[in-house]
C-alpha positions as a printed NumPy array, in Angstrom:
array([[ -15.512, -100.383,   79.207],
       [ -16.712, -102.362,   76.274],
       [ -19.028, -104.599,   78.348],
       [ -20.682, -101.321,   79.837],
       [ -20.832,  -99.942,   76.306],
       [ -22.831, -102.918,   75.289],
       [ -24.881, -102.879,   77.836],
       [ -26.131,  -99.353,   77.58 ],
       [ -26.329, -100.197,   73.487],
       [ -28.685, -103.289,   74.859],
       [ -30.689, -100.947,   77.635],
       [ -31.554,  -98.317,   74.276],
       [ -32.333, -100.48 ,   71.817],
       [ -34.917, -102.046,   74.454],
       [ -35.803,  -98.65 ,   75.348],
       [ -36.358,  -97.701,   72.078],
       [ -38.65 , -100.802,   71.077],
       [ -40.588, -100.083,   74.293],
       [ -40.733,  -97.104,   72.876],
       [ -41.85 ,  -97.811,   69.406],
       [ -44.718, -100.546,   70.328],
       [ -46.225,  -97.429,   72.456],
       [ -45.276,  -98.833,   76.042],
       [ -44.756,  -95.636,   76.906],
       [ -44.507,  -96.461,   80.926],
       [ -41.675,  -99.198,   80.444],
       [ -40.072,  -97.162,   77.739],
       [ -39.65 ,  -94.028,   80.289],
       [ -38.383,  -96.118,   82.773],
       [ -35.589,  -97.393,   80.639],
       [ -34.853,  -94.899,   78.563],
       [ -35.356,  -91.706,   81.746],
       [ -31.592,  -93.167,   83.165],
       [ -30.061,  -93.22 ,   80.061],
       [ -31.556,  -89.333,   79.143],
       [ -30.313,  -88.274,   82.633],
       [ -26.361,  -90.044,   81.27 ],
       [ -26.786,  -87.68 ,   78.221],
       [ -27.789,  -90.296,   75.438],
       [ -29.095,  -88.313,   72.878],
       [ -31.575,  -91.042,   71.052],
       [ -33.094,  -91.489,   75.166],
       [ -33.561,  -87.736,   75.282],
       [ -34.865,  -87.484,   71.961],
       [ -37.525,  -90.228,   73.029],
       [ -38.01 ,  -88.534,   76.307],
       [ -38.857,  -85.168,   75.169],
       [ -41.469,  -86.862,   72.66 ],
       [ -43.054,  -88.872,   76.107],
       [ -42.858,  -85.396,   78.173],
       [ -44.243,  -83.599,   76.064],
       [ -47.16 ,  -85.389,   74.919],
       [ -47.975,  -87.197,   78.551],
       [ -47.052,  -90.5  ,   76.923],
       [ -46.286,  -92.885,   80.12 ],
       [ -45.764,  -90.357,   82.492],
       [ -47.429,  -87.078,   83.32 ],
       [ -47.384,  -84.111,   80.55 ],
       [ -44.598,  -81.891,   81.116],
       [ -43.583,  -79.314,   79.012],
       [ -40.125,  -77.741,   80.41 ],
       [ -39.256,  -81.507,   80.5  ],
       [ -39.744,  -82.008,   77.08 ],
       [ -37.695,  -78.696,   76.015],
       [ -34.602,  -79.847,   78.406],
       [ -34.427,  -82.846,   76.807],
       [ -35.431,  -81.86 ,   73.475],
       [ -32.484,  -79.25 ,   73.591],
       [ -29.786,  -81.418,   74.598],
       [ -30.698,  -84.193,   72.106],
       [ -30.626,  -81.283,   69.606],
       [ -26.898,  -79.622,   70.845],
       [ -25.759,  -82.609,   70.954],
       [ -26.728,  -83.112,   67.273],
       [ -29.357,  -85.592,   66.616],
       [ -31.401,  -84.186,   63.718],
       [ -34.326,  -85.517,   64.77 ],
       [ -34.219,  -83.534,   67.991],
       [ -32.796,  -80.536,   65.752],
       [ -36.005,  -81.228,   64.008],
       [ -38.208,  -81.622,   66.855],
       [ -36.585,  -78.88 ,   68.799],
       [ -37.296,  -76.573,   65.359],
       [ -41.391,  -77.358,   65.612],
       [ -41.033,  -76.726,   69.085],
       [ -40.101,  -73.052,   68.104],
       [ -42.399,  -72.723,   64.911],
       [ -45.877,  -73.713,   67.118],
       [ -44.821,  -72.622,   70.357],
       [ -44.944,  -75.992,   72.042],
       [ -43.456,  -76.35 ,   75.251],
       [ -41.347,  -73.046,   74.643],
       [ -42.405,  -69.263,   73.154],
       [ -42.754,  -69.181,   69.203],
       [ -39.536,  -67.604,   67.973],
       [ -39.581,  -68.119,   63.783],
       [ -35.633,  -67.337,   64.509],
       [ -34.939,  -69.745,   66.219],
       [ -37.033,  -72.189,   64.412],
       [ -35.083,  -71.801,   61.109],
       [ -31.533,  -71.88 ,   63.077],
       [ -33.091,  -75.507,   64.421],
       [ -34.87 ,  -76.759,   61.231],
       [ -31.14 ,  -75.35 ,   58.959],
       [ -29.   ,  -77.965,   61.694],
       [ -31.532,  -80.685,   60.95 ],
       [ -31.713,  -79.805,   56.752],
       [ -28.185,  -79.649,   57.006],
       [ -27.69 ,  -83.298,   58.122],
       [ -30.558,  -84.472,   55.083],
       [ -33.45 ,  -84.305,   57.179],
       [ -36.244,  -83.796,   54.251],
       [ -39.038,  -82.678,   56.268],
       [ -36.895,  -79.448,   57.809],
       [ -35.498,  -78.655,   54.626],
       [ -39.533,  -78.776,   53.076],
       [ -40.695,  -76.741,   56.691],
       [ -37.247,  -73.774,   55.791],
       [ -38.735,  -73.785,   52.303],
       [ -42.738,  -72.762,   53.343],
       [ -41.163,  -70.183,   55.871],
       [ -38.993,  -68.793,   53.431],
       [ -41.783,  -68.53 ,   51.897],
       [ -43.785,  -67.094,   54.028],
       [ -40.894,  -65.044,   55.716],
       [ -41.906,  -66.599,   58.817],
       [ -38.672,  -66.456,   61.28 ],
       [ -37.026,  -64.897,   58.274],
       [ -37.07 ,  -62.268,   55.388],
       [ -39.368,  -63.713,   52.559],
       [ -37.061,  -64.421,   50.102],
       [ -39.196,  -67.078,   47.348],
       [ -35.786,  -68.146,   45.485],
       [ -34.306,  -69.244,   48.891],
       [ -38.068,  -71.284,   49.781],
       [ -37.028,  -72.639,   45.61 ],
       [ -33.772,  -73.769,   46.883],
       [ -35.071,  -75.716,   49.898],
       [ -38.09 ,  -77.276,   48.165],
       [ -35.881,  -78.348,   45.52 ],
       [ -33.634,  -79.832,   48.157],
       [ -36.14 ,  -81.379,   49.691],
       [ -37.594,  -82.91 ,   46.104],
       [ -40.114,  -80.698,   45.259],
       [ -41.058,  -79.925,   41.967],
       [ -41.76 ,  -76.363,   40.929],
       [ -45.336,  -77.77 ,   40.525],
       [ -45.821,  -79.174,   44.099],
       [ -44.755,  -75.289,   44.938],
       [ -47.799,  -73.061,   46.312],
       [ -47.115,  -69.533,   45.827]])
């Protein structure tokens, strides 16, 4: 069990520098097996490559099934991904709802740029009833000063 555990930690990380020095076609063959096996970082990386066409051919519902189970299974990156997915209406149809229930998982675990993305559509009551002292709350959070603020 531990050998197998150590090599799937060895397949990722390669999959994952692959990955990261854009070799997009060796990274989806490494990483594709170990999305399929439910590894959240592969999906993650595999949703990214689907949905851009990045070593393999574009494909959108792809992206979103990986993108979705990275997310549930909660990486906040994918929680993050999977909430600008929702707010653009990439690769699924907009839904502001669903977008703040995504980008509040992702905040929630200290990612910065989902608490600073709940803030502006709190602001804007995008997804959500404008409410400007809950946008405050999540700018602050995310280290905004009240002059960085655009009202």
């Amino acid at each position: 069990m531990q050998q197998h555990q150590m090599n799937l930690d060895m397949e990722l990380s390669s999959g994952i520098s692959a990955f990261e020095a854009k070799y997009f076609a060796d990274a989806s063959k490494i990483l594709s097996p170990l999305a399929d096996a439910g590894v959240a970082e592969a999906q993650y990386r595999m949703a990214i490559m689907a949905q851009n066409g990045l070593g393999m051919v574009q494909n959108e519902l792809l992206a979103l099934k990986y993108m979705r189970a990275a997310a549930e299974s909660g990486l906040a990156l994918a929680q993050h991904g999977l909430g600008f997915m929702y707010l653009q209406g990439e690769c699924v149809e907009a839904n502001g709802q669903k977008a703040v229930e995504w980008f509040s998982k992702a905040a929630e675990q200290g990612m910065v740029g989902s608490m600073a993305t709940l803030g502006m559509m709190y602001r804007d009551g995008n997804g959500v009833e404008k409410d400007v002292e809950e946008a405050r709350k999540w700018y602050k959070m995310a280290g905004f000063g009240e002059e960085d603020m655009e009202w």
